[in-house]
RODO-2510 file (C-alpha; in nm, 4 decimals, decimal comma):
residues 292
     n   res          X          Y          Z
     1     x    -2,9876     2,4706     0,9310
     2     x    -3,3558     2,5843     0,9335
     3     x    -3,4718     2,9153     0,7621
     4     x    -3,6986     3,1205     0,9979
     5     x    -3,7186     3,3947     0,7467
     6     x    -3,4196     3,5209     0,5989
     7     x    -3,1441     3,3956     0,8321
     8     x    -3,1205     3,0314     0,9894
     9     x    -3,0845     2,9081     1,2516
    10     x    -2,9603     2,5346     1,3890
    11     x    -3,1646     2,2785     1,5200
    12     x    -3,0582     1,8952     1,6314
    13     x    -3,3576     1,6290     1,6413
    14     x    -3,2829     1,2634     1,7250
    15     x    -3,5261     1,0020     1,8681
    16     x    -3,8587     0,9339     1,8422
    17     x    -4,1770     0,9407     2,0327
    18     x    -4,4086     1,1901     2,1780
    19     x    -4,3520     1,4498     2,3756
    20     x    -4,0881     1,5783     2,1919
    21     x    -3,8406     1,7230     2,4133
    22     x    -3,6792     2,1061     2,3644
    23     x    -3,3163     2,1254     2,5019
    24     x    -3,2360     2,5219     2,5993
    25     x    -2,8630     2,5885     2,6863
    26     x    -2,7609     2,8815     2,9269
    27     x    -2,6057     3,2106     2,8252
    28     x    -2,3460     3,1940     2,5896
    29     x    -2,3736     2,8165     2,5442
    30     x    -2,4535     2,6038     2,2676
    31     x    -2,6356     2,2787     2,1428
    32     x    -2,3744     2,0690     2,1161
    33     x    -2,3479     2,1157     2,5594
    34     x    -2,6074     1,9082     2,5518
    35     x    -2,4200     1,5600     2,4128
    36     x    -2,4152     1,4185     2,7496
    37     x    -2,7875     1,3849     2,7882
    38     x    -2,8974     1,4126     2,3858
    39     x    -2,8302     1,0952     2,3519
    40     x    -3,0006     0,9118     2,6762
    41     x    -3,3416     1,1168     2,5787
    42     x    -3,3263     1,0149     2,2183
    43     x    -3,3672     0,6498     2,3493
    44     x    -3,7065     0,6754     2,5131
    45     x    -3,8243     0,9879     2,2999
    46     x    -3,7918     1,2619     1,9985
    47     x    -3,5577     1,5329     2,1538
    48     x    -3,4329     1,8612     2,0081
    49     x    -3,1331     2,1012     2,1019
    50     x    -3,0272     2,4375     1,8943
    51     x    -2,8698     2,7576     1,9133
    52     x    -3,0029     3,0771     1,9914
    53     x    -2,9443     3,3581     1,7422
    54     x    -2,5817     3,4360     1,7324
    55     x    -2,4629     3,1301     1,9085
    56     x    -2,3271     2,7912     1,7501
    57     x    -2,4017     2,7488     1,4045
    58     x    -2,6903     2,9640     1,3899
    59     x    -2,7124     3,3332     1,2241
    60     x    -2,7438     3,6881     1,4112
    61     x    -3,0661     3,8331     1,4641
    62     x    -3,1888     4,1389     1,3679
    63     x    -3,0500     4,3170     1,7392
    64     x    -2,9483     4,1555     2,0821
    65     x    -3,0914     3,8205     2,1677
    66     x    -3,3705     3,9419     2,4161
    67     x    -3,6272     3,6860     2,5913
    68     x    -3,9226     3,8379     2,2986
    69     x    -3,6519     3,7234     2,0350
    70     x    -3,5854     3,4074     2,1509
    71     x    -3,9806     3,2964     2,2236
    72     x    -4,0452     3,4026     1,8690
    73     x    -3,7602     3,2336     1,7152
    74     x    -3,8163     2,9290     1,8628
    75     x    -4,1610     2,8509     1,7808
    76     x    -4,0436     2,9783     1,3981
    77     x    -3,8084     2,7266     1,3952
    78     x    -4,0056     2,4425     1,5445
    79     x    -4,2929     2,5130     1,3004
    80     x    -4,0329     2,5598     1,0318
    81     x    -3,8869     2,1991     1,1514
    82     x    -4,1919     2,0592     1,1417
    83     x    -4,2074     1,9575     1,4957
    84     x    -4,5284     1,8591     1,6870
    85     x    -4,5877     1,9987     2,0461
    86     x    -4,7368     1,9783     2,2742
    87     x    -4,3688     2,0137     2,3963
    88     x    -4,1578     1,9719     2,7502
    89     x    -3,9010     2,2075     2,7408
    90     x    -3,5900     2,1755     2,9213
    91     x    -3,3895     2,5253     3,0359
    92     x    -3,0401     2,4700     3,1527
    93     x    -2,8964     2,8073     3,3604
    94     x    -3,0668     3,1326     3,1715
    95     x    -3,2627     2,9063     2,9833
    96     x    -3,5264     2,8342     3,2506
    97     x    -3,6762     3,2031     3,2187
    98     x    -3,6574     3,1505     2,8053
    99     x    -3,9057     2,7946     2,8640
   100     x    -4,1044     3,0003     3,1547
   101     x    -4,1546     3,2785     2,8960
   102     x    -4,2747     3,0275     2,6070
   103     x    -4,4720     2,8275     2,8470
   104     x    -4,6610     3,2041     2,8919
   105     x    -4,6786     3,3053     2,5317
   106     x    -4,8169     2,9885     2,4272
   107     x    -4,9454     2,7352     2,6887
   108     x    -5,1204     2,5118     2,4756
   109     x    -4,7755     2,4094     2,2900
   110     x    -4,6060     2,3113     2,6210
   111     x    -4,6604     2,0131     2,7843
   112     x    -4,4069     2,0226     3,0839
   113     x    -4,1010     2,2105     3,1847
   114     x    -3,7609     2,1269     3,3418
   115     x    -3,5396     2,3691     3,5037
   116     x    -3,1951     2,3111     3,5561
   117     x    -3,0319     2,5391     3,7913
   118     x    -3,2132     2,7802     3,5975
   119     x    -3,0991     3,1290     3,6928
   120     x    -3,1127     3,2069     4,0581
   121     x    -2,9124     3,5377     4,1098
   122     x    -2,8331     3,7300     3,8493
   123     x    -2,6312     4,1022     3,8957
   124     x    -2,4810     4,3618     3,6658
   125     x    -2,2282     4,6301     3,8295
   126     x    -2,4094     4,9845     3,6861
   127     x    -2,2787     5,3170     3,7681
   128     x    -2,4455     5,3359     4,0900
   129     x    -2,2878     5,0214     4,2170
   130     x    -2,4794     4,7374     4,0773
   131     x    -2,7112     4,4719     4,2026
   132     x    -2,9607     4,1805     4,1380
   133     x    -3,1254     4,2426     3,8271
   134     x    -3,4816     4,2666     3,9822
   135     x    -3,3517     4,5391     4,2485
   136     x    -3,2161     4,7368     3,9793
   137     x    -3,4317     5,0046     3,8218
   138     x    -3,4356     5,0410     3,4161
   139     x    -3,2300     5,3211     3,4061
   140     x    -2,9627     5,1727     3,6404
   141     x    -2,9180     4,8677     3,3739
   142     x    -2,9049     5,1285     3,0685
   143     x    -2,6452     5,3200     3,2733
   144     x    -2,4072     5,0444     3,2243
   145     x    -2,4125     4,9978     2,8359
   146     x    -2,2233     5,0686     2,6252
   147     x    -1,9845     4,8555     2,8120
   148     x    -1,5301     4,9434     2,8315
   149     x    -1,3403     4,7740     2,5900
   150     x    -1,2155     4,5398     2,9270
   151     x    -1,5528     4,3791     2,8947
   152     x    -1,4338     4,1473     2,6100
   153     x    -1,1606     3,9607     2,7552
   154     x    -0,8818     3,7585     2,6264
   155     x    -0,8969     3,5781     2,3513
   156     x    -1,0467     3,2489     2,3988
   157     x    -0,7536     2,9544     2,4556
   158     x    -0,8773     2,6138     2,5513
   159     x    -1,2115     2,4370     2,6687
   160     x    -1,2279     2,4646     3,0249
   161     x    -1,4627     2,2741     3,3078
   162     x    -1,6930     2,1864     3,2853
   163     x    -1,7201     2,2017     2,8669
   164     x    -1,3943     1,9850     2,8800
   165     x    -1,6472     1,6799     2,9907
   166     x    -1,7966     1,7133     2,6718
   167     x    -1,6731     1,4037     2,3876
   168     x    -1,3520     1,4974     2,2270
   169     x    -1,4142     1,4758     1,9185
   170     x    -1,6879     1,8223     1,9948
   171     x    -1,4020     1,9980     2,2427
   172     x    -1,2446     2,1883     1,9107
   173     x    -1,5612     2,2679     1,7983
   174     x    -1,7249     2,4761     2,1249
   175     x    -1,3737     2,5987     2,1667
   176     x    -1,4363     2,7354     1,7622
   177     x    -1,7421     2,8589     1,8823
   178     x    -1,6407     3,0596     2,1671
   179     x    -1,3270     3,2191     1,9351
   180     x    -1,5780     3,3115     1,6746
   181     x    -1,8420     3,4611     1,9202
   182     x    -1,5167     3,6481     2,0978
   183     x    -1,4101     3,8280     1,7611
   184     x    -1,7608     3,9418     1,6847
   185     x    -1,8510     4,0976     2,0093
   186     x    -1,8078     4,4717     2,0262
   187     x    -1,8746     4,6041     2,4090
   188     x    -1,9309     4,9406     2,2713
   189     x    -2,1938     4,8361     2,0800
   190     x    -2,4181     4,6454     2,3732
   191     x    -2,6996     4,8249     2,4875
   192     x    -2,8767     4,6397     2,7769
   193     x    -3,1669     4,4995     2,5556
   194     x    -3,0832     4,1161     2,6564
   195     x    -3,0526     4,2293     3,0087
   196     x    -3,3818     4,4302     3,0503
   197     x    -3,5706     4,1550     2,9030
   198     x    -3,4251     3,9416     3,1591
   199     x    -3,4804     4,1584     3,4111
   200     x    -3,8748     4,1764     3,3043
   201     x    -3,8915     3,8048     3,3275
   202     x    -3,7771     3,7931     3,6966
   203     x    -4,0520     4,0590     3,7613
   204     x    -4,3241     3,8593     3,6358
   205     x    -4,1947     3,5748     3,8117
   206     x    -4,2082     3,7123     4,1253
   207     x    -4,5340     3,8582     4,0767
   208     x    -4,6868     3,5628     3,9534
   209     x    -4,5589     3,3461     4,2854
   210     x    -4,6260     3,6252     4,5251
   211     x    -4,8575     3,5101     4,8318
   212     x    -4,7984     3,1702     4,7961
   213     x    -4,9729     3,1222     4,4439
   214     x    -4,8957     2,8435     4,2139
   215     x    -4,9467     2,9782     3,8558
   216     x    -4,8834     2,6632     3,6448
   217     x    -5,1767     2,5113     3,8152
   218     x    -5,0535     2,1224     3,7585
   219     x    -4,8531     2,1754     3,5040
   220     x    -4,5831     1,8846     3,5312
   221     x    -4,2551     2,0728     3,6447
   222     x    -3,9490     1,8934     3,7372
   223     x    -3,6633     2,1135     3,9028
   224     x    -3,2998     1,9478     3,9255
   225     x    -3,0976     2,1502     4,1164
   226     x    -2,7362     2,1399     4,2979
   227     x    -2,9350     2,2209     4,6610
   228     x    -3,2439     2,0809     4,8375
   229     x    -3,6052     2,2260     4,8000
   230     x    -3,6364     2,5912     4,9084
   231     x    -3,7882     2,6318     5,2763
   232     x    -4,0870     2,8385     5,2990
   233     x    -3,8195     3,1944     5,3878
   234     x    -3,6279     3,1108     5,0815
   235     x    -3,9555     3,0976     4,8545
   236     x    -4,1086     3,4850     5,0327
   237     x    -3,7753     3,6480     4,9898
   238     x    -3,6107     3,7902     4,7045
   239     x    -3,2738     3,7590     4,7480
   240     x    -3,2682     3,4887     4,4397
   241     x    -3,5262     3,3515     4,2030
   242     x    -3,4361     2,9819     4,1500
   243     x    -3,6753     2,8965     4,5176
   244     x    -3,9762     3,0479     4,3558
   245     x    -3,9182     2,7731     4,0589
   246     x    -4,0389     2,4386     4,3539
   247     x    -4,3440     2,6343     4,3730
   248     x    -4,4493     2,6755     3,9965
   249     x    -4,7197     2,4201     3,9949
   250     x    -4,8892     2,2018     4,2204
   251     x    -4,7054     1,8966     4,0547
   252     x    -4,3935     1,9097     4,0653
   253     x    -4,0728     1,7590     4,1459
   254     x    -3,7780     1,8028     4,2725
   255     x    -3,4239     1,6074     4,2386
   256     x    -3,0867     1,7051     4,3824
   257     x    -2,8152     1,7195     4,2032
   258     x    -2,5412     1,7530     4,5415
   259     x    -2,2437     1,8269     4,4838
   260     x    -2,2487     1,9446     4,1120
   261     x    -2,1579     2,2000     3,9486
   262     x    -2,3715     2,5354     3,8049
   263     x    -2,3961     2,3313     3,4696
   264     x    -2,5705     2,0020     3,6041
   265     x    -2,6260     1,8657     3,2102
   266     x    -2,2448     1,8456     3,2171
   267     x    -2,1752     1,7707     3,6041
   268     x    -2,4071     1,5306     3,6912
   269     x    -2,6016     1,4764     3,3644
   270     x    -2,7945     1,2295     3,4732
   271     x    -2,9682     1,3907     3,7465
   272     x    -3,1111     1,6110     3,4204
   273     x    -3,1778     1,2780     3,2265
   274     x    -3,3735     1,1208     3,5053
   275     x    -3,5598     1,4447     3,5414
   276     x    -3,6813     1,4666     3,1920
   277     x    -3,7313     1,0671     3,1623
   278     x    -3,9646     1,1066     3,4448
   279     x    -4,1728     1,3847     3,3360
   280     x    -4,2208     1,2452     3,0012
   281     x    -4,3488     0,9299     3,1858
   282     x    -4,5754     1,1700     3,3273
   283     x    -4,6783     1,3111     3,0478
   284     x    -4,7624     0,9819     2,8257
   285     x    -4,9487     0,8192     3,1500
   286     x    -5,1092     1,1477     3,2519
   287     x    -5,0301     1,1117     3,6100
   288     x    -4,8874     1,3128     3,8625
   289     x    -4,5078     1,3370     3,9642
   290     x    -4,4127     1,1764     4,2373
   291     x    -4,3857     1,4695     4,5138
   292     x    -4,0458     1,6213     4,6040
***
């Protein structure tokens, strides 16, 4: 438990040797979904996972978790942890647009970036009917906060796939988690924040990759992904945003993870282990990735 300033948050290190690598989990998911490939990672290099604010072990912030939040509570905590960057960030789900967004706020501190499954399609039913994020306008998202009471669901039970892959002996603990995080959440009280800062991220995105443009330059990027490369259709259109992520940098690479499940770290985990073994290699050697 690291103080940022008044609240802390958590933060699991193992490993050593440079580049130290930055686990991310997806919405509403923790460090400890990382224990299938924690451990692989720690063997060749120093590798982190934590919690957002809110989530696992790790106090509240100040209002909802948006993309802003998370940037600037993540390099507080690494500082605060005394880690070294220049880092390569991993982003499992949502987390790809929190490593894109940290990557942007301060390139110098990121060394390479691996998205896994990051988010592709992303909706929200509004009062108008709903939509992708990205299609939506601002006031559309606000229209659908505060949320019913329906939005909180039962009572969480069990662990259920893919979470119940994880080691036993962590099972009771996420299932903990999820209880605790179920019996502080108040619908009435959401109001979009998380979601428009998502939404903002997607923009950029797409702007940035517009007209075939490759903004990361040769930025090592890695993408492990259930499907195959994006064709050239997939990467114009805008019907999702995880084909725009092949086409981040002019060296990258890209592994299938067929078959899997949304949460590859847990599916297939070492599809996401041999992505971020080889584009630490990368790193060290300073060469390129080997193509897609």
């Amino acid at each position: 438990m690291v103080d940022i300033g008044g609240r802390k948050l958590h933060i699991h290190c193992t490993g050593r040797g440079s580049p130290t690598v930055v686990l991310l989990a997806g919405g509403g998911a923790y460090a400890i979904d990382w224990a299938l490939v924690q451990p692989r990672i720690a063997e060749i290099a120093r590798v982190c996972s934590y919690d957002r604010a809110g989530l696992g072990w790790s106090d509240a912030g100040p209002g909802e978790e948006t993309v802003e939040r998370t940037v600037a509570d993540l390099r507080s905590l690494l500082s605060a942890s005394d880690e070294r960057g220049p880092f390569v960030l991993a982003g499992a789900s949502i987390g790809g647009i929190y490593i894109r967004a940290f990557q942007r706020a301060v390139p110098s501190d990121v060394a390479a970036l691996v998205f896994a499954n990051s988010a592709n399609r992303v909706g929200l039913m509004t009062k108008s009917g709903g939509g992708l994020l990205w299609d939506l306008t601002e006031d559309d998202i606000r229209s659908a906060f505060p949320q019913p009471a329906a939005a909180k669901g039962a009572r969480p039970t069990q662990v259920g796939q893919p979470h119940d892959r994880l080691p036993a002996n962590l099972q009771p603990i996420r299932l903990s988690f999820d209880i605790w995080f179920w019996e502080r959440f108040d619908p009435a009280l959401a109001t979009g924040e998380t979601t428009l800062s998502w939404r903002r991220e997607f923009l950029r995105e797409f702007e940035e990759t517009d007209g075939n443009r490759q903004p990361l330059g040769a930025l090592p990027v890695v993408v492990v992904a259930s499907g195959p490369v994006a064709t050239d259709a997939e990467r114009s259109s805008r019907t999702g945003a995880g084909a725009r992520l092949d086409y981040l940098s002019r060296n990258s690479l890209h592994i299938a993870a067929t078959g899997s499940g949304h949460e590859i770290h847990l599916f297939q985990p070492e599809r996401v282990v041999e992505g971020i073994t080889r584009v630490v290699s990368a790193v060290r050697t300073r060469t390129a990735l080997s193509g897609r």
